[in-house]
Structure formats: C-alpha cells, structure tokens
C-alpha positions in Angstrom: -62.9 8.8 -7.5 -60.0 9.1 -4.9 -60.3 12.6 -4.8 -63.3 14.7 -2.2 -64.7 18.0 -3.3 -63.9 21.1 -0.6 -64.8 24.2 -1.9 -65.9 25.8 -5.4 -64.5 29.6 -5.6 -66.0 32.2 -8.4 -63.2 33.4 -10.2 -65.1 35.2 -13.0 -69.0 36.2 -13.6 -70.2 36.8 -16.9 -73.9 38.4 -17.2 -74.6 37.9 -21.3 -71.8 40.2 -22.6 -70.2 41.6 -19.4 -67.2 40.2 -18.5 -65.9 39.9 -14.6 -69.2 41.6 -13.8 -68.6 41.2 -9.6 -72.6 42.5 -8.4 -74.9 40.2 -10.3 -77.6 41.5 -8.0 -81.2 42.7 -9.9 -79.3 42.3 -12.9 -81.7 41.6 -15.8 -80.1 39.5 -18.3 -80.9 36.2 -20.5 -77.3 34.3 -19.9 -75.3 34.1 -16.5 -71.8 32.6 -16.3 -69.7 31.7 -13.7 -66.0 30.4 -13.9 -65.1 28.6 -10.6 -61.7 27.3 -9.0 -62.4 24.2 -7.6 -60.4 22.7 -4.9 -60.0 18.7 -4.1 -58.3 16.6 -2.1 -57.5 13.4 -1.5 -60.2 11.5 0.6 -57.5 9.4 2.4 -55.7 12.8 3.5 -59.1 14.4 4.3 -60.4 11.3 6.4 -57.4 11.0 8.5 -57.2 14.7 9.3 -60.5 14.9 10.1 -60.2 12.0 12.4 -57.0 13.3 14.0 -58.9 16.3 15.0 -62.3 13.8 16.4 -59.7 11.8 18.2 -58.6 14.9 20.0 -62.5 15.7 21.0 -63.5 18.6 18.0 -65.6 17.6 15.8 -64.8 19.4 11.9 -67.8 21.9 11.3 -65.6 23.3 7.9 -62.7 23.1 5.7 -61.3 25.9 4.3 -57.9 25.7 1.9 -54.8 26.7 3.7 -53.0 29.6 1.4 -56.9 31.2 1.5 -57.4 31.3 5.1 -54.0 32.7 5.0 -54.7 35.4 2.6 -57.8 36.2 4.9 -55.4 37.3 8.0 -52.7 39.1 5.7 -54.3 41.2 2.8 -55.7 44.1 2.5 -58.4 45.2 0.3 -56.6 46.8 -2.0 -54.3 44.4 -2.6 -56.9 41.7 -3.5 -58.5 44.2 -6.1 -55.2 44.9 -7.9 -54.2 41.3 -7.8 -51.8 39.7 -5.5 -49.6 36.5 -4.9 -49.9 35.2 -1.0 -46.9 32.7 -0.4 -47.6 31.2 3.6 -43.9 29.5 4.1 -44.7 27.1 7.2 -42.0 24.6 9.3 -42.9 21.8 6.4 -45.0 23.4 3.2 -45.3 26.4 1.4 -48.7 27.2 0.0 -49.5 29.8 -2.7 -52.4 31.6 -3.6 -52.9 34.1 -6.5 -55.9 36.8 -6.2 -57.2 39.4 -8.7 -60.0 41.2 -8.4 -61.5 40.1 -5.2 -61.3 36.4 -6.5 -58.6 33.5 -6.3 -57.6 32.6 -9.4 -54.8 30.0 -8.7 -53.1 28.1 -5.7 -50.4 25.8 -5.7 -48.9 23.9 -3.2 -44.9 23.0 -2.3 -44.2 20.4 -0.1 -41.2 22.2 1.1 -40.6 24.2 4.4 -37.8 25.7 7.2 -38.0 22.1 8.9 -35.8 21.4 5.5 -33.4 23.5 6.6 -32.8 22.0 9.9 -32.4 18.5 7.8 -30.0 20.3 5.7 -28.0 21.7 8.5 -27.9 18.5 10.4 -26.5 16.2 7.4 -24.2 19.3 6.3 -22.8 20.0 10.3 -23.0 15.8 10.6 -24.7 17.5 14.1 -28.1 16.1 15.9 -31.5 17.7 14.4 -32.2 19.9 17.5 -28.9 21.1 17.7 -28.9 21.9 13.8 -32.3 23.3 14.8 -30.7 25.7 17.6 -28.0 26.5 14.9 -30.9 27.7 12.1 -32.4 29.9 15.0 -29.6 31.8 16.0 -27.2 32.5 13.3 -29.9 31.4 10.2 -29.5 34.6 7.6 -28.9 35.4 4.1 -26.8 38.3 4.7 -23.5 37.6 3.8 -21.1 36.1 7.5 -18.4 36.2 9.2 -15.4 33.4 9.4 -16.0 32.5 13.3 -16.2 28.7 13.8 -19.3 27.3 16.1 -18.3 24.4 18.4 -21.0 21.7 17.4 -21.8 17.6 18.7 -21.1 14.9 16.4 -24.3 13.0 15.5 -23.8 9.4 16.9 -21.5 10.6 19.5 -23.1 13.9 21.2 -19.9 13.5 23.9 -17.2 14.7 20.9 -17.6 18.1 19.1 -16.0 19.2 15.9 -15.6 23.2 14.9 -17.9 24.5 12.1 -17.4 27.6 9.8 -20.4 29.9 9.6 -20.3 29.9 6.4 -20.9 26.9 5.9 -23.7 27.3 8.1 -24.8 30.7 5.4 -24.3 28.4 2.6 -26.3 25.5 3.3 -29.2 27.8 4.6 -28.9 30.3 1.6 -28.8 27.0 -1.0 -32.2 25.6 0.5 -33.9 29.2 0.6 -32.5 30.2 -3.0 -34.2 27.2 -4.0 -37.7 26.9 -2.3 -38.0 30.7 -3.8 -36.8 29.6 -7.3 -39.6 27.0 -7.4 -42.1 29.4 -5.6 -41.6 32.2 -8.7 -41.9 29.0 -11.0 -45.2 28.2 -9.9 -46.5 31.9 -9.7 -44.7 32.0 -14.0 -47.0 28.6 -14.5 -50.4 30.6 -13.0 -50.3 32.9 -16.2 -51.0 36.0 -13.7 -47.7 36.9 -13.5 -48.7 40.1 -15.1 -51.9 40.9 -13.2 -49.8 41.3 -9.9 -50.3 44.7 -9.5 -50.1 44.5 -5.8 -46.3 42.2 -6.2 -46.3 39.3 -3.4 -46.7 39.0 -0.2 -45.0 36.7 2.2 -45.8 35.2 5.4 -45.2 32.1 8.3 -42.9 31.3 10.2 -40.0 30.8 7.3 -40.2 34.3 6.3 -38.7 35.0 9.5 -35.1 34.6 8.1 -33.2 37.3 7.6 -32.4 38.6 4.2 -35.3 37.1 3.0 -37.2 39.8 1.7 -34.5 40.6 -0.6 -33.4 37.6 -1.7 -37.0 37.0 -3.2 -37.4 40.6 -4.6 -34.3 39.3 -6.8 -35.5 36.0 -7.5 -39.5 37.8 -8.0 -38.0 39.8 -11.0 -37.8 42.6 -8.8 -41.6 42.5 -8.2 -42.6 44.3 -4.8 -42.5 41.9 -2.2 -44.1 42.7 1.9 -43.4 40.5 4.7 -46.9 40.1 6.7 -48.1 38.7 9.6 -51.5 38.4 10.9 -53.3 42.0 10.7 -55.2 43.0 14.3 -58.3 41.8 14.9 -60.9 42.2 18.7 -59.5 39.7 20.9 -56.3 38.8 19.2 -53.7 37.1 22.1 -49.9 38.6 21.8 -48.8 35.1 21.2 -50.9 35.2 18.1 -49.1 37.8 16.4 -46.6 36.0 14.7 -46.5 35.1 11.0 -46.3 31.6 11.8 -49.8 32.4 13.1 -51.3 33.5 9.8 -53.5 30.3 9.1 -54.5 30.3 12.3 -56.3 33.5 12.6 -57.5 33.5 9.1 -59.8 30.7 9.8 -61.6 32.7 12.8 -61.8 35.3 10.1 -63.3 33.5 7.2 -66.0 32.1 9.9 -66.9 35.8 10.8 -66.9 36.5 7.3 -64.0 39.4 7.9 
C-alpha cells in the first residue's frame, strides 16, 4: 500500500434508529454506527516531511490535515453547526474543508496558489520572478484599473526595461484568480453539500489578501455568503501572527489544546 493512514474523523453516529445522534454517552441501545472520513497520504510525502522537520531538530509528536487545523483558528461555533465550507488559499495550495454539524464531511485539495500568480506575471511582463513578485504586491487587485504604464526589467537582461500596461497586469491576475475560484466552487458542487452550507464559505491565507476577492467569489459561489477570516484571538497570540496567512499555523496550537 503506498498510501499511510493519518486520522479517521466521525462524520455521522447512528445509535439503532437515530440518525446523526452527536452524544452517544449512557445511551442504551443494541446497534451503534459510525460513518468516518478517513484521511491518507502518501508514505513517500509523509516520510520526507517528517524527516525535513527531524533534520531541523523537532521531532513529529502529530499530524493533523491542513484545511482542518485551518478551520480550527477561523470558525466559529455556529458556523460549524449550520454547515460551512473553509477554503485556506496559501503561496502554493489551496485546501478545502466542508463541515456540517460539528463534523467534516469532505476536503479536497488544489495544488494551486498566489505563487501562480507571480509565475503568471513574470512570463506575461517577460520580467524576473521577484520583480513580477513586487508587481503582484503593490498593484495586485480585481477591481477594475487604470491605463498608467509601470516601467519593468526584461528577464535575461535586468539592465533594459520595457513599459507595461496595468491592465495587463489586472488581466493576468484576474484570469488566474477567476480560475482557482472556478475550480474551488467545482470541488465544493462535487462534495454534494452544496446545499447544507447554511453558514456560505469562508476564506482565508495569505491569497485572500487580494483585493476584490471577496466579491469575485460571492459571484462565482452562486452568490453564497462568503467572509474573509483570519486567525480568531487566542492568550498569547504574537501581532505577527495575526495574519490570514497564519491560519494553519495557529490552528495546530489549537487542536493540541483541544480549543
């Protein structure tokens, strides 16, 4: 088998008749059923992680899926009881997660990120990646731009530069995000629990950081209600961990306490 077991998650308890019954506790019944979400990976990517992280001097105590340790630092409980979609949009993946009522009941992964974007921008501007990088963090937006032109290096030849349109610099940007959303609500349509989103979705790291975003995806969600979130507070909680791009990070903390 080329695949290693991580975690099994309860989506649904059945006690004899009772359907999503979520306290099994002194229940008396003759018949208890559990359906579970169980999450794999590759042994090859979880041995080489794992000994990234020995090489720098941890050792792995746990493993916990992305998207859900992600959920942990954004949600609230309300929103995990009427069912909600969790979409963490890093530099190089975006990872979903589905809950309803309390439970994850679906997570997918996309192996696209904002790091795309800079690729995009640099082929498209024919400029080097860190100034196509620079580009994407000042004037990346999906609001509609102006006509100035931005004075840009030629990749290969960083002494010449050649004028470039904004919006050209809109388009290409707009292109890649229209599309990573597109393939996001695709994903959340193949779930099934489309319709149990009572909650809508809620989107965080460091992606969701461009501008426009929100509503570009409230279009492209079926007009589903859409929040931006970053990591709620918790005791301790540094200022340069406040960030979206930071959700991952402090949900692991929190699934360790048992937040």
């Amino acid at each position: 088998n080329d695949c290693t077991h991580l975690r099994t998650l309860p989506c649904n308890v059945h006690v004899d008749d009772q359907v999503d019954v979520e306290d099994t506790v002194g229940s008396n019944a003759s018949r208890l059923e559990v359906e579970t979400d169980v999450i794999t990976t590759l042994k090859s990517n979880f041995h080489n992680r794992r000994e990234a992280v020995r090489a720098a001097g941890v050792e792995v105590e746990n493993v916990v899926l992305s998207g859900y340790a992600s959920s942990i630092a954004v949600l609230t409980d309300d929103e995990k009881e009427l069912g909600v979609g969790v979409v963490d949009m890093g530099g190089s993946t975006s990872n979903i997660v589905i809950h309803s009522g309390n439970s994850i009941r679906f997570n997918d992964f996309l192996g696209v990120g904002s790091n795309h974007i800079t690729n995009d921008l640099s082929m498209a501007l024919h400029t080097p990646l860190n100034v196509a990088d620079s580009v994407k963090m000042e004037y990346g937006s999906l609001h509609a731009p102006n006509n100035d032109l931005i004075e840009l290096p030629i990749i290969g030849d960083e002494s010449s530069t050649h004028e470039v349109s904004l919006e050209v610099v809109h388009n290409v940007i707009y292109a890649r995000v229209e599309e990573t959303l597109m393939i996001i609500a695709q994903s959340i349509q193949k779930s099934g629990l489309k319709d149990q989103l009572g909650a809508g979705i809620v989107l965080t790291g460091g992606f969701t950081k461009m501008e426009g975003i929100r509503e570009l995806a409230v279009a492209i969600f079926d007009n589903m209600p859409v929040r931006l979130a970053k990591p709620t507070e918790m005791e301790g909680l540094f200022d340069t961990l406040r960030d979206p791009s930071d959700s991952g990070a402090i949900g692991l903390p929190k699934y360790v306490a048992g937040v």
